[in-house]
C-alpha positions in Angstrom: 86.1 138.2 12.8 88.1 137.1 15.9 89.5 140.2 17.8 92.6 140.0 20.2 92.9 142.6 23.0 96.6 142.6 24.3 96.6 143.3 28.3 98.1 146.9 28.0 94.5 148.0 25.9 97.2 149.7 23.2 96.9 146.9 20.5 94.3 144.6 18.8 94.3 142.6 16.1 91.9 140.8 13.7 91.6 137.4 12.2 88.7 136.9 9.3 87.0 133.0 10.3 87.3 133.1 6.5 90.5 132.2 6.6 89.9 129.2 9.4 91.7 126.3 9.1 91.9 124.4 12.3 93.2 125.0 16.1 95.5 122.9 18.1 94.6 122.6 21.7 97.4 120.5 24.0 98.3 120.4 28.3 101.5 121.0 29.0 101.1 120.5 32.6 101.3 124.0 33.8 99.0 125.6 31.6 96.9 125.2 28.5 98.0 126.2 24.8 95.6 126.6 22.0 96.9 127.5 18.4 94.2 128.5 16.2 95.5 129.2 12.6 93.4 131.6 9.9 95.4 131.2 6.4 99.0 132.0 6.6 98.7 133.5 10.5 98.4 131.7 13.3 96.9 132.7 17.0 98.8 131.2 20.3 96.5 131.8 23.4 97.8 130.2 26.8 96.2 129.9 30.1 94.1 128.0 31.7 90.0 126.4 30.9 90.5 127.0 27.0 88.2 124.2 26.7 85.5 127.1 26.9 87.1 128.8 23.7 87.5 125.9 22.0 83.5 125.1 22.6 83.0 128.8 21.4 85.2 128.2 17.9 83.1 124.7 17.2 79.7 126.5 17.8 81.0 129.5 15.8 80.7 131.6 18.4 84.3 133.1 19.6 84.5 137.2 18.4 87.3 138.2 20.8 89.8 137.4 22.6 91.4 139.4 26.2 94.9 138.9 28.0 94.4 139.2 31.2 96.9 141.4 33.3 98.8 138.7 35.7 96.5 140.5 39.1 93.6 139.7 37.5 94.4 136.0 36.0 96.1 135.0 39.8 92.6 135.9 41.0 90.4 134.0 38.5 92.8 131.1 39.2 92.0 131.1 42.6 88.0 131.2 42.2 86.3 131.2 39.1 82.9 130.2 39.8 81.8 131.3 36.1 84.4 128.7 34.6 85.9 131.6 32.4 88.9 131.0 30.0 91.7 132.1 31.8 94.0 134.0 29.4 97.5 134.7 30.6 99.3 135.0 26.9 99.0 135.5 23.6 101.0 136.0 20.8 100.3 136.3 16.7 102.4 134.5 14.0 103.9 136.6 12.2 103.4 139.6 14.7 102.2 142.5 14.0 105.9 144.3 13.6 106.8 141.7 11.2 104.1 142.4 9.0 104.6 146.2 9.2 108.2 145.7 8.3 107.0 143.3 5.0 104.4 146.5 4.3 106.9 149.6 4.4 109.4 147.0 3.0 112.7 146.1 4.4 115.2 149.4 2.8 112.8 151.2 4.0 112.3 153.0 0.5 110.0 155.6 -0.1 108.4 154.6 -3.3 104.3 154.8 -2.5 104.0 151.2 -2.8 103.2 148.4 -0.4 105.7 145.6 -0.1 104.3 142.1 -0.1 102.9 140.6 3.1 104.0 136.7 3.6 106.0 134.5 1.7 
């Protein structure tokens, strides 16, 4: 499984390699963005060095994933003598609140049943 750690520490989510289908790994100049989609959800990391996650998901090795807190990522991007990934967002497709909302369901009815995640 592939955990994310948002930078606050308050959420994390999972993604089963089960569900793996392929990553998308482009420069835009400024930064690096790496997609990586499991099934119908997809992972958006950007930063800098991703070429060291993307080395991790082709060796099978890549369990979690951090976002660094801005402080900390201006630092690494000043010296980073280990070469680590340098992770300044991420973001989940659909998010967490989304799937929460498809969950409870959208009247927000009370009838003990889950509501149907994805479409």
């Amino acid at each position: 499984k592939l955990h994310i750690e948002r930078k606050d520490g308050r959420r994390t989510e999972g993604f089963a390699w089960s569900h793996y289908a392929g990553y998308q790994w482009t420069d835009e100049s400024s930064h690096e963005r790496l997609v990586v989609v499991f099934g119908m959800r997809a992972v958006e990391i950007e930063g800098h060095n991703l070429g060291v996650l993307v080395a991790e998901i082709r060796e099978g090795q890549l369990n979690s994933i951090r976002e660094l807190a801005s402080g900390h990522a201006q630092l690494l991007e000043q010296g980073n003598p280990d070469n680590q990934p340098i992770i300044t967002g991420v973001r989940s497709y659909p998010d967490f609140e989304e799937i929460l909302k498809e969950i409870k369901g959208d009247d927000n009815r009370e009838t003990g049943f889950a509501g149907r995640v994805g479409r």
